[in-house]
C-alpha angles and dihedrals in degrees: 000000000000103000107210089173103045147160122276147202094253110199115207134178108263088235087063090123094055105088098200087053103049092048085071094036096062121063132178127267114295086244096056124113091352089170098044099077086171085064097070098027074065093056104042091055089050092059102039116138091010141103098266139150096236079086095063110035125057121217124227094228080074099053103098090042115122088238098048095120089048085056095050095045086051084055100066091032085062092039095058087039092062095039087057088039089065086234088152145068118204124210113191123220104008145157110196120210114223125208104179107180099202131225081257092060098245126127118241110190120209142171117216121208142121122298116193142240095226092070101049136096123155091190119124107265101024123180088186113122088238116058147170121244098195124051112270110239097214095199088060090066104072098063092052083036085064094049094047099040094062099035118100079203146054121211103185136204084182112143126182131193129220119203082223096154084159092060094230108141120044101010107068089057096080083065092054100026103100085065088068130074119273106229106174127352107179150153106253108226127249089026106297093146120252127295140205147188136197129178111252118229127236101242084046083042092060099046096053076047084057103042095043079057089052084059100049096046103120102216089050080046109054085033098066095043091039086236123144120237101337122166104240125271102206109148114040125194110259111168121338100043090143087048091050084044089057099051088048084049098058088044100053086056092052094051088049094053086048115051121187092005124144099243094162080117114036117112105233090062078082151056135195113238134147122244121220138187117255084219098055100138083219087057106093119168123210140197120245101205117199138236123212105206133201095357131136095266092208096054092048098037090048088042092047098056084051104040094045091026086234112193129156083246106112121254133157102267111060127191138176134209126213116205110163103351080297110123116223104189107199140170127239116230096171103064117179096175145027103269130031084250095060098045097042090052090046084057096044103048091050086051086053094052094047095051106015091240116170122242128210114200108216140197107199134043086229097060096052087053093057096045091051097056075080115094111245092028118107113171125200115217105206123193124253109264116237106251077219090072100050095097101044100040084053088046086050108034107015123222113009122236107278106268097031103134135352124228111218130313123306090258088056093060126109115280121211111263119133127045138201133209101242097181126077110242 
């Protein structure tokens, strides 16, 4: 069997089982409060003078700072310090259960092992078994390209979702987990809930092997999708797509400076990520509405009930306009994709690009309210999109528009634990 989804050679700080320690050693995803400088001056000042992440990872709040190449340089210097520090333990050939208690309080359970390469393709219109469910924007790589190209190791946020409605996969491990070895078991910092990882087994190993190729079996597949012929879905992008992008980059350009090479076991044909069940009761997805600012109200109002054929007659894609903290609910009778998201976005980046018009990306009905009391300002309310349509709107219409949905809040993220060797010895 070709594993897309396979064990990995996890590397973890020696001290995993102290839990102080490992509160200042994990920190959350490099995307994560971009705009919230005080947030990482904050961490930075609780891991000083500690093991910690924050060493090796650069967040993206930092990109456009003068210093940024100095950053990334520090990086691999830090990198190759705690490598010949013996900072870390390596266990071969593991799958790590993940058990994530939230900010909210609820459970999301993960298995953590390596994805590769072979089997995805970010491209509109995929047929890959890993794909991305949000489009790839392809000028946010280089910068990612330059940290992982000079890096002897990957710390991932990668998450991955499985459409596991059976529940076959993760989910039988918590009755069996406290067979396995505890690795770390720990509070996350800045309150991003509690973690913790256990070593899978092999005979557990092998059924989580059995039911992913359940999964991946094509009849199984088109039938429950009521597709034809269809090449299987079976891993879709959850957070860390770019990141994904930039490990199948780097990859790509190995494979091209080495024509013809057996690369089944290097080390860069793979990347460490967690897979999660879609039906995780912890997973929420939520819409990210959007704001036009600074735009002439009439022209986009009148463009957008023709372009979309908005009435008050129901349909199956709702949206509603702001104008003046007033709300407009209308229905969409011009769909141009699977779900009201897709077709309004389709409408309103092509407006953008028409007019030049500027776009805000919001989380909350209340704060685009209050944006669009200003003139010039109209927001668009979309509705949150069923977790339970993410498969088949991907199968359908490919890679959503970029800022369709959010997963979850910025404390719920991944945080930085385990680590992979990425260069060949």
């Amino acid at each position: 069997m070709n594993k897309i989804f396979k064990e990995a050679d996890i590397l973890l700080p020696v001290f995993s089982k102290d839990s102080e320690k490992m509160n200042k050693w994990s920190v959350v995803a490099c995307d994560q409060y971009t705009s919230e400088p005080e947030y990482w001056e904050k961490v930075k000042t609780l891991t000083k003078g500690e093991r910690s992440t924050l060493e090796l990872t650069l967040p993206e709040i930092y990109l456009k700072t003068p210093d940024v190449d100095r950053r990334i340089a520090n990086i691999g210097k830090k990198i190759d310090e705690y490598i010949d520090g013996g900072v870390f333990k390596e266990y071969k050939n593991a799958l790590i259960y993940v058990e994530r208690v939230q900010s909210d309080g609820k459970m999301r359970a993960g298995i953590v092992g390596a994805v590769d390469m072979e089997g995805y393709d970010y491209s509109k219109g995929s047929q890959s078994p890993v794909r991305a469910t949000e489009a790839t924007v392809a000028k946010r790589l280089p910068p990612r390209i330059k940290v992982r190209e000079k890096a002897e190791i990957e710390l991932p946020h990668i998450m991955i979702l499985i459409d596991d409605v059976k529940k076959s996969v993760i989910e039988p491990l918590e009755k069996i987990k406290d067979r396995f070895e505890l690795l770390y078991d720990f509070d996350l910092m800045c309150g991003g809930g509690h973690i913790t990882g256990r070593l899978i087994d092999d005979e557990a190993a092998a059924q989580v092997f059995e039911a992913i190729e359940a999964l991946s079996d094509k009849a199984a597949f088109n039938e429950k999708y009521g597709t034809d012929n269809e090449e299987p879905l079976v891993f879709a992008m959850g957070d860390g797509n770019h990141s994904l992008a930039t490990a199948k980059a780097i990859y790509e350009k190995i494979k091209a400076e080495n024509p013809g090479a057996d690369l089944s076991d290097h080390p860069a044909r793979y990347a460490l990520a967690e897979i999660v069940n879609l039906h995780s009761p912890a997973l929420e997805f939520e819409a990210i509405h959007r704001v036009v600012t600074d735009d002439d109200e009439d022209r986009l109002i009148e463009e957008a009930k023709e372009a979309l054929g908005l009435s008050h007659e129901p349909s199956n894609q709702k949206i509603t306009l702001v104008i003046n903290a007033m709300e407009f609910p209308y229905y969409i009778h011009k769909p141009t994709a699977n779900l009201a998201v897709g077709t309004f976005v389709n409408f309103i980046d092509a407006y953008a690009g028409k007019y030049g018009a500027a776009i805000d990306y919001i989380h909350g009905s209340d704060v685009v309210k209050s944006l669009s009391k200003t003139e010039g300002n109209v927001g668009f309310l979309l509705e949150d999109m069923p977790k339970s349509e993410l498969f088949a709107t991907v199968i359908k219409d490919g890679a959503l528009p970029r800022k369709t949905f959010s997963m979850g809040h910025a404390a719920d993220k991944r945080f930085y634990t385990e680590a992979r060797k990425i260069t060949k010895d």
